[in-house]
DOKE-158173 format. One line per 8 residues: number of its first residue (from 1); for each residue x, y negated, z negated of N, C-alpha, C, CB. Coordinates in Angstrom, 3 decimals. Atoms other than C-alpha are relative to their C-alpha. Glycine has a CB too. Layout:
BEGIN
NUM) X/Y/Z/X/Y/Z/X/Y/Z/X/Y/Z; ...;
END
This chain:
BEGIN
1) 0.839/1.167/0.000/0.000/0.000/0.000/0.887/-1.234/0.000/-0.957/0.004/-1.207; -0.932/1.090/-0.596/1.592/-3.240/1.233/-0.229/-0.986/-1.731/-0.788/-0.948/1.956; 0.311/1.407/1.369/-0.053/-5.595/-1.845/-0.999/0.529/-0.854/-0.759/-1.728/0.599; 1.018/-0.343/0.699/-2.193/-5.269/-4.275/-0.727/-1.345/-1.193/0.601/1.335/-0.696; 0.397/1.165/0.055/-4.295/-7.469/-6.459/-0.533/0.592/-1.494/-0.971/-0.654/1.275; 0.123/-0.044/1.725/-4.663/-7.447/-10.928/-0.689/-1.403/-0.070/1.714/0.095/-1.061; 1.102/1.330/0.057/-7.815/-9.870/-11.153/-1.002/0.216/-0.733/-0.659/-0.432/1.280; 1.338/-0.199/0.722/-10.272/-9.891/-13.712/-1.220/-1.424/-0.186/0.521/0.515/-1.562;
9) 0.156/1.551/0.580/-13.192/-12.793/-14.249/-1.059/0.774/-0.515/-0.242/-1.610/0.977; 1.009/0.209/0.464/-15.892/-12.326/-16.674/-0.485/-1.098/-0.543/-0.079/0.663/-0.557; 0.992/0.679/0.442/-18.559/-14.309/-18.142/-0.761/0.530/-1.061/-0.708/-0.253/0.930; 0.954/-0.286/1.201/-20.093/-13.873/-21.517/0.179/-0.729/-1.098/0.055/1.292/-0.464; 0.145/0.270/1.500/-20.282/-14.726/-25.234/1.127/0.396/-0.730/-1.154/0.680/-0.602; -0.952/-0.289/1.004/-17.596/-14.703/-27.961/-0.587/0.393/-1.206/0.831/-1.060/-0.235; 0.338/-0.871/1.667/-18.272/-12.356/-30.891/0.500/-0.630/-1.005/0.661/1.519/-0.273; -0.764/0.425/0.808/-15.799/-13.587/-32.854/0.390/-1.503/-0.206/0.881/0.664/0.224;
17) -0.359/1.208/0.365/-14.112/-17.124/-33.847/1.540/0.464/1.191/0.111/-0.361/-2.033; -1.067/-0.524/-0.298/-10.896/-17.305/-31.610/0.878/0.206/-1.168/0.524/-0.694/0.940; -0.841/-0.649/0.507/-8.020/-15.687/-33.212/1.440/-0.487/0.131/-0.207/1.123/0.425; -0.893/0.474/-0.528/-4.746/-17.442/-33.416/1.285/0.496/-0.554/-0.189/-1.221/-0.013; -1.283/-0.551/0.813/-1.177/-15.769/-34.503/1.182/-0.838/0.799/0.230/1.924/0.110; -1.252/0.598/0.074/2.262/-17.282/-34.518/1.069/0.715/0.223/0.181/-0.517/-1.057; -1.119/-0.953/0.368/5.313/-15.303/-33.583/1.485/-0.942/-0.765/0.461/0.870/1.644; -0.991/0.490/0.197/8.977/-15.577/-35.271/0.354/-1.560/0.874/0.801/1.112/0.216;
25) -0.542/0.547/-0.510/10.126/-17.469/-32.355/-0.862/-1.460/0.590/0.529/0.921/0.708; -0.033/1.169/0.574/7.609/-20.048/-32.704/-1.250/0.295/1.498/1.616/-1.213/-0.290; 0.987/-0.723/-0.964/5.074/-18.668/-29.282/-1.299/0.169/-0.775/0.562/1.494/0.516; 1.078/0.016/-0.169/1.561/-18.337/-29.909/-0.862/1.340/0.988/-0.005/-1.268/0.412; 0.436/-0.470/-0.935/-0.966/-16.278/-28.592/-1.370/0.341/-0.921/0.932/1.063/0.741; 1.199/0.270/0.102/-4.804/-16.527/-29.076/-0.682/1.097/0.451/-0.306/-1.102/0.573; 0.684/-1.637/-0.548/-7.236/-13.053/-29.110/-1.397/-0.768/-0.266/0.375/1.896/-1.183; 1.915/0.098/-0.066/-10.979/-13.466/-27.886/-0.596/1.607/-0.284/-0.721/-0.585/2.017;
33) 1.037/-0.536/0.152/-13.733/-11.099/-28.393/-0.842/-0.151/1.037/-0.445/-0.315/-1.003; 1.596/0.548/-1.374/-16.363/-11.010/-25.009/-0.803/0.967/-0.121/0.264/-0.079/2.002; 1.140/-1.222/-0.044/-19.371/-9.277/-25.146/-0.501/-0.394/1.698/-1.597/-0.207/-1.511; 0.838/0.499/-1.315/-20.884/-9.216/-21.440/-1.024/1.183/0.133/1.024/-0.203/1.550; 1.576/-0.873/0.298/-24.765/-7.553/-21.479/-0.318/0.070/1.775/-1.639/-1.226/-1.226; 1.552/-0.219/-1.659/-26.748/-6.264/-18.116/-0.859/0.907/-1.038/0.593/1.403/2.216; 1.359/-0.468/0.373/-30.385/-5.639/-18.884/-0.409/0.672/1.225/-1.030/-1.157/-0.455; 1.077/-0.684/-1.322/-32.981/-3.525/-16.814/-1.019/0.740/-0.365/0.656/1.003/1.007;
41) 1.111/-0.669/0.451/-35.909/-1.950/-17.061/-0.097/1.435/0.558/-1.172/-0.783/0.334; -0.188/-1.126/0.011/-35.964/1.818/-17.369/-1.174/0.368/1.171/-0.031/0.562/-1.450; 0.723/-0.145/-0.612/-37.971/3.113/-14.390/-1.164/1.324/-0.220/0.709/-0.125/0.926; 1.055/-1.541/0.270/-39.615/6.142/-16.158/-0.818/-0.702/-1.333/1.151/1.946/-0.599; 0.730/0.374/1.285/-40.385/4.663/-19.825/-1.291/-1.492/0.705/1.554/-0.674/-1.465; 0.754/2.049/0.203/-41.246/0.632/-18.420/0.591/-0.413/-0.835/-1.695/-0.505/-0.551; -0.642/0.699/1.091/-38.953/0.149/-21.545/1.252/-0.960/0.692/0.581/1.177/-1.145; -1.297/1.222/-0.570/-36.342/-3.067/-21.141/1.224/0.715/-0.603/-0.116/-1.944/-0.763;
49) -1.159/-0.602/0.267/-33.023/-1.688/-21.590/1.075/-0.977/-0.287/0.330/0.843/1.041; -1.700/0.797/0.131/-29.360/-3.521/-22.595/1.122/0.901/-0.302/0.150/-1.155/-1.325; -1.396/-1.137/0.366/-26.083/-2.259/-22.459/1.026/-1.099/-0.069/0.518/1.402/1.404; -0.786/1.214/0.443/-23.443/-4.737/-24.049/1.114/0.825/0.133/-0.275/-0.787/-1.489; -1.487/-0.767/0.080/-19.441/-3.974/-23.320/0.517/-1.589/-0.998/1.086/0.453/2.102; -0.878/-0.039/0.649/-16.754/-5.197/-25.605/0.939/-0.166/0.943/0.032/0.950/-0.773; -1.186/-0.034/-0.538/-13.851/-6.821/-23.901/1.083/-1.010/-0.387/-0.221/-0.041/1.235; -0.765/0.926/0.943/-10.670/-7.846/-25.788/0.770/-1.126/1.082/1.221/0.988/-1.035;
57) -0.370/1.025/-0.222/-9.096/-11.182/-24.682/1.324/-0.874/-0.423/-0.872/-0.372/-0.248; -1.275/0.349/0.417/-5.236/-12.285/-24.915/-0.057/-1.334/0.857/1.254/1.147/0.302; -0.523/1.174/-1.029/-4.236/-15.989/-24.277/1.132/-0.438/-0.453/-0.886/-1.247/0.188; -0.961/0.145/-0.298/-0.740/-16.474/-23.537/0.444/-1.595/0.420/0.063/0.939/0.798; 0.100/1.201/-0.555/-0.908/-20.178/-22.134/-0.194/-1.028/-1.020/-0.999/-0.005/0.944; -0.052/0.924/1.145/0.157/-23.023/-24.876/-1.530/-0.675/0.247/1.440/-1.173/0.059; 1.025/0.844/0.065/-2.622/-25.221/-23.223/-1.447/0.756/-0.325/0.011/-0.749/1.303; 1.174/-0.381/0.064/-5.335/-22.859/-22.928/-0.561/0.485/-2.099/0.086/1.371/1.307;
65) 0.270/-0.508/1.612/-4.608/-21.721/-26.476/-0.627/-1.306/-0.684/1.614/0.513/-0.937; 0.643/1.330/0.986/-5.271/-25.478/-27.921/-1.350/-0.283/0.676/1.051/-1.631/0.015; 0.941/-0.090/-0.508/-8.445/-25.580/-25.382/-0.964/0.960/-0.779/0.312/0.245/1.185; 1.325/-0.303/0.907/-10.113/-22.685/-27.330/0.200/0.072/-1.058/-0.712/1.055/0.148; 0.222/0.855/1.219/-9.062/-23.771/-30.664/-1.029/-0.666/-0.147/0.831/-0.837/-0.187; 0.525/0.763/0.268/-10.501/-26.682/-30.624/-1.755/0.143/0.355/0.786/-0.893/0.479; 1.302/0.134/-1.068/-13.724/-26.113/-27.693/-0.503/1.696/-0.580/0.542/-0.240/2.245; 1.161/-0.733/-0.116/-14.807/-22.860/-28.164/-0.131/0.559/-2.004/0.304/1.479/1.473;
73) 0.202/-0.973/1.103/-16.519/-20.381/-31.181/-0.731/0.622/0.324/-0.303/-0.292/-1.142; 1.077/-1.299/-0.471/-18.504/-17.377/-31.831/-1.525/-0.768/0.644/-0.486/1.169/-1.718; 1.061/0.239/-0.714/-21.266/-17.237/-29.635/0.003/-0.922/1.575/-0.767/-0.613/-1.016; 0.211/1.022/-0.700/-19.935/-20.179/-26.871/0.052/1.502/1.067/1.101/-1.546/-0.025; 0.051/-0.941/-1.757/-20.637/-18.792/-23.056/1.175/-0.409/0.327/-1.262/-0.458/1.454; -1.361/0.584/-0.692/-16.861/-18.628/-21.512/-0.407/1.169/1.218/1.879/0.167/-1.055; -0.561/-0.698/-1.592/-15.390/-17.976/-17.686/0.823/0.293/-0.511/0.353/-0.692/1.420; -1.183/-0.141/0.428/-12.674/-16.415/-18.550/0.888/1.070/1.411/-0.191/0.695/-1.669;
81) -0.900/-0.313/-0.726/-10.182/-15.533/-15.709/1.208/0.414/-0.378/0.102/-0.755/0.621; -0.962/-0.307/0.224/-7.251/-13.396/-16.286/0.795/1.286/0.485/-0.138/-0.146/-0.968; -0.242/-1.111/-1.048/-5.690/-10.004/-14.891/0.128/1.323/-1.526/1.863/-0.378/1.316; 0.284/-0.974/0.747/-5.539/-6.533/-16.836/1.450/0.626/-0.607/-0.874/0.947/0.830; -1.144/0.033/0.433/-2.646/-5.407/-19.132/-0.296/1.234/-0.889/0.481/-1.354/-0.584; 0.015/-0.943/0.379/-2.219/-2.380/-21.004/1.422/0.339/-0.692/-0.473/0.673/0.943; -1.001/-0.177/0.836/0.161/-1.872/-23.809/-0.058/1.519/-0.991/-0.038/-1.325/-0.831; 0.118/-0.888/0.617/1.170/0.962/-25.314/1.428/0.163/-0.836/-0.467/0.987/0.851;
89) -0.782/-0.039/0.997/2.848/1.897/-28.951/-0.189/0.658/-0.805/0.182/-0.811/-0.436; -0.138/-1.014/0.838/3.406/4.571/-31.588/-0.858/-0.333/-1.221/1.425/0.239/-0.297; 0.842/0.142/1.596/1.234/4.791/-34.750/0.928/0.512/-0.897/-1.529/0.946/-0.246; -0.917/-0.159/1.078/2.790/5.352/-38.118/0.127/1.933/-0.346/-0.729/-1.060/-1.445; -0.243/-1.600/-0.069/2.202/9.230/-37.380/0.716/0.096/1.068/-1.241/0.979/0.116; -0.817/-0.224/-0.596/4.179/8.993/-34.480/-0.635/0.299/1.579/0.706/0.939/-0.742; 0.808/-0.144/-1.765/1.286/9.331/-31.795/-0.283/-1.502/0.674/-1.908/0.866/-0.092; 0.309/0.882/-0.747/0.845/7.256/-28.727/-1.517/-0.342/-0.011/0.489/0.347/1.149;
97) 0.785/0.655/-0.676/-1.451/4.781/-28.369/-0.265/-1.088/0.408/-0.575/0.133/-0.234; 0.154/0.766/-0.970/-3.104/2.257/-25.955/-0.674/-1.098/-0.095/-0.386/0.549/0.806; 0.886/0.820/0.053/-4.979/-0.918/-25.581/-0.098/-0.835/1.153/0.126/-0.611/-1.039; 0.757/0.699/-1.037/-6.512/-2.432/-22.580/-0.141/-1.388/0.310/-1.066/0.302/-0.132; 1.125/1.549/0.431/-7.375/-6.408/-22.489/0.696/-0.451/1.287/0.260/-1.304/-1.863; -0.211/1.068/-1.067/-7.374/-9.235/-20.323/1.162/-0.943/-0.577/-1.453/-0.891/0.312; -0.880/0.829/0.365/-4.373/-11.105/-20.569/-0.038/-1.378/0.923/1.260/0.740/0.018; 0.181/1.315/-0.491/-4.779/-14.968/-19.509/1.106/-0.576/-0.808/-1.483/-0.666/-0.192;
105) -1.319/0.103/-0.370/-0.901/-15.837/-18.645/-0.028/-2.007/0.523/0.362/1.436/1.473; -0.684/1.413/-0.498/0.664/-19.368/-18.005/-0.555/0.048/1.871/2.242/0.079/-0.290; 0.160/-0.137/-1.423/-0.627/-20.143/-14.007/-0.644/1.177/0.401/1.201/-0.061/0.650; 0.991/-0.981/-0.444/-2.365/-17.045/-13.690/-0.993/0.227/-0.400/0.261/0.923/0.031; 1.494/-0.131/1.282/-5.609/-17.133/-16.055/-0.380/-1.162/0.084/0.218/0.346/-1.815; 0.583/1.074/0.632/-8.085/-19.586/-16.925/-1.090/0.594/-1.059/-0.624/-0.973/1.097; 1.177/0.193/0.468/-10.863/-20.298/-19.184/-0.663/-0.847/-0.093/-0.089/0.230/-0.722; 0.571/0.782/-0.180/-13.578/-22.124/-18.847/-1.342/0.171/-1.114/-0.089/-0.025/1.372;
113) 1.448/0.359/0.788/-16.911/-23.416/-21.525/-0.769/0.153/1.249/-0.215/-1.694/-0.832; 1.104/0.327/-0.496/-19.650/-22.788/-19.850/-1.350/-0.570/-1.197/-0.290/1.282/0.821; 1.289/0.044/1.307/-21.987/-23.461/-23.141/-0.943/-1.747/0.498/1.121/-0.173/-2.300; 0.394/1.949/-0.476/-24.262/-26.549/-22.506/0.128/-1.106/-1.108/-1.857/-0.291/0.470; -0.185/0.578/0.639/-23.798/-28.333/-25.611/1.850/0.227/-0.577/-1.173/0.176/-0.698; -1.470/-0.464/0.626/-20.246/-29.065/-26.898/0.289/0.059/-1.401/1.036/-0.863/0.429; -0.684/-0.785/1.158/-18.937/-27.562/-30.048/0.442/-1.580/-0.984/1.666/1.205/0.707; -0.602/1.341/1.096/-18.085/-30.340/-33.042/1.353/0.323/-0.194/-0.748/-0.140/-1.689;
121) -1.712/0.167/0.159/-14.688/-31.520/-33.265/0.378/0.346/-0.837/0.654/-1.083/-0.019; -0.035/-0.299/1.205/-12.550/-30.482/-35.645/0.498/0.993/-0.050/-0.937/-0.017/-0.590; -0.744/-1.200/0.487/-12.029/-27.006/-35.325/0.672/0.603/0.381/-0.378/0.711/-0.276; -1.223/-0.727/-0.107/-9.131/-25.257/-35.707/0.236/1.582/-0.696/0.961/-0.953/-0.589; -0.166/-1.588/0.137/-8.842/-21.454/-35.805/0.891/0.209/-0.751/0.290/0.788/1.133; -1.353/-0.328/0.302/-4.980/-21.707/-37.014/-0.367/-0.723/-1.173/1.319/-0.411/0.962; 0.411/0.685/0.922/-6.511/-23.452/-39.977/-0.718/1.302/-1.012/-0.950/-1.236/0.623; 0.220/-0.995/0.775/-6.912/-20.655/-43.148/-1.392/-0.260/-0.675/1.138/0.164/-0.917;
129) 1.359/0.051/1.120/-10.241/-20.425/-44.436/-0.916/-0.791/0.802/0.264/-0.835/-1.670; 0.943/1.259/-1.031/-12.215/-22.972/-41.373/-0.877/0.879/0.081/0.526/-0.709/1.669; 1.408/-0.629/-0.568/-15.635/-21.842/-41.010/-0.917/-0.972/0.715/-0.888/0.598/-1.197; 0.762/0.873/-0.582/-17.083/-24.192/-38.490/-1.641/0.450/0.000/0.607/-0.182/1.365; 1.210/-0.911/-0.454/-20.715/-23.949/-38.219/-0.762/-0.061/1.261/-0.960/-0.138/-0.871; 0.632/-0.498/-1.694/-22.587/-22.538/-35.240/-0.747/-1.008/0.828/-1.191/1.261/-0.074; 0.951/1.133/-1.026/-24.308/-25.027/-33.026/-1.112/0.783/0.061/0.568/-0.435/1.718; 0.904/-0.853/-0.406/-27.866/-23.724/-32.269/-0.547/-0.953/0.984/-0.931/0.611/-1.074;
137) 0.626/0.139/-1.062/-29.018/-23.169/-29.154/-1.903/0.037/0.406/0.730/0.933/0.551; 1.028/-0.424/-0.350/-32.226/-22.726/-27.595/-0.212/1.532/0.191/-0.204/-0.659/0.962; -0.004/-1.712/-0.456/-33.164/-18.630/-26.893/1.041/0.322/-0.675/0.199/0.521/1.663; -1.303/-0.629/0.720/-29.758/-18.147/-28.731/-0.476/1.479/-0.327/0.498/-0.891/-1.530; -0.228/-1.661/0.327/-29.176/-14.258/-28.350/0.586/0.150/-1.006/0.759/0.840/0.904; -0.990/-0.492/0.690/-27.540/-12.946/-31.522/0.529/0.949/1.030/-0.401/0.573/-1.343; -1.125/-0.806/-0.023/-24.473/-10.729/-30.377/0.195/0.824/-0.822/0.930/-0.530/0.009; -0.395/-0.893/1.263/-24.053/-7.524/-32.054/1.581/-0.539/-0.088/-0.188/1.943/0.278;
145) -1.206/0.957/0.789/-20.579/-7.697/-34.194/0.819/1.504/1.430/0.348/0.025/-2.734; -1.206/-0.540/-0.288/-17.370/-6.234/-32.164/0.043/1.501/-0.558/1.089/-0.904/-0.577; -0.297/-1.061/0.855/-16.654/-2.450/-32.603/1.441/0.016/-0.534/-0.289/1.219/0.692; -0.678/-0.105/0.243/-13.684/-3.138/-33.476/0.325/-1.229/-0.663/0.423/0.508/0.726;
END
């Protein structure tokens, strides 16, 4: 195969608050939570159906990291553009294992608010103990919580 192409974009809801850690060397890197739902209606019952996925969220990108600091929280609607990454590392028994996510990289990722109201200033994730509170929407879906 001549080229190939590592592209992910979803659209959904944040479960969680973003997530912000610090390494030694002074780097950053920001973990989302996305829930993205398709509904439908079962063609035998007539019952409405939902099926919600779980998809973890790495941001790598100084700017984007202070973007959802500040702009997003649980519940905002994000675009989130980024490509697929897969890390793998030993457990303290000595077995392999894996983890999946979207990694949104310097020039290669974005994210975008889609929410229609904006979020109150102020908050900061990297801030111990911040519990901003939720904006309420109109129809506001609760989000089940993260299985993980």
């Amino acid at each position: 195969m001549a080229g190939s192409i590592n592209k992910v974009i979803l659209v959904g809801n944040l479960g969680t608050n973003p997530e912000t850690r610090q390494f030694p060397n002074g780097k950053k890197v920001c973990t989302l939570s996305l829930a993205t739902s398709q509904s439908w209606k079962d063609r035998q019952t007539g019952e409405q159906k939902e099926n919600t996925q779980w998809h973890s969220v790495s941001i790598w990108d100084a700017n984007i990291i202070k973007f959802a600091e500040n702009y997003l929280q649980k519940g905002s609607k994000v675009y989130v553009e980024g490509k697929l990454e897969t890390s793998k590392w030993q457990d303290a028994s000595g077995n392999d294992r894996y983890k999946t996510e979207v990694a949104v990289r310097p020039y290669s990722g974005k994210i975008e608010s889609l929410s229609s109201q904006p979020v109150e200033s102020g908050f900061a994730s990297t801030v111990q103990n911040s519990t901003p509170k939720r904006r309420s929407e109109p129809n506001d879906t609760p989000w089940p919580e993260p299985p993980f």
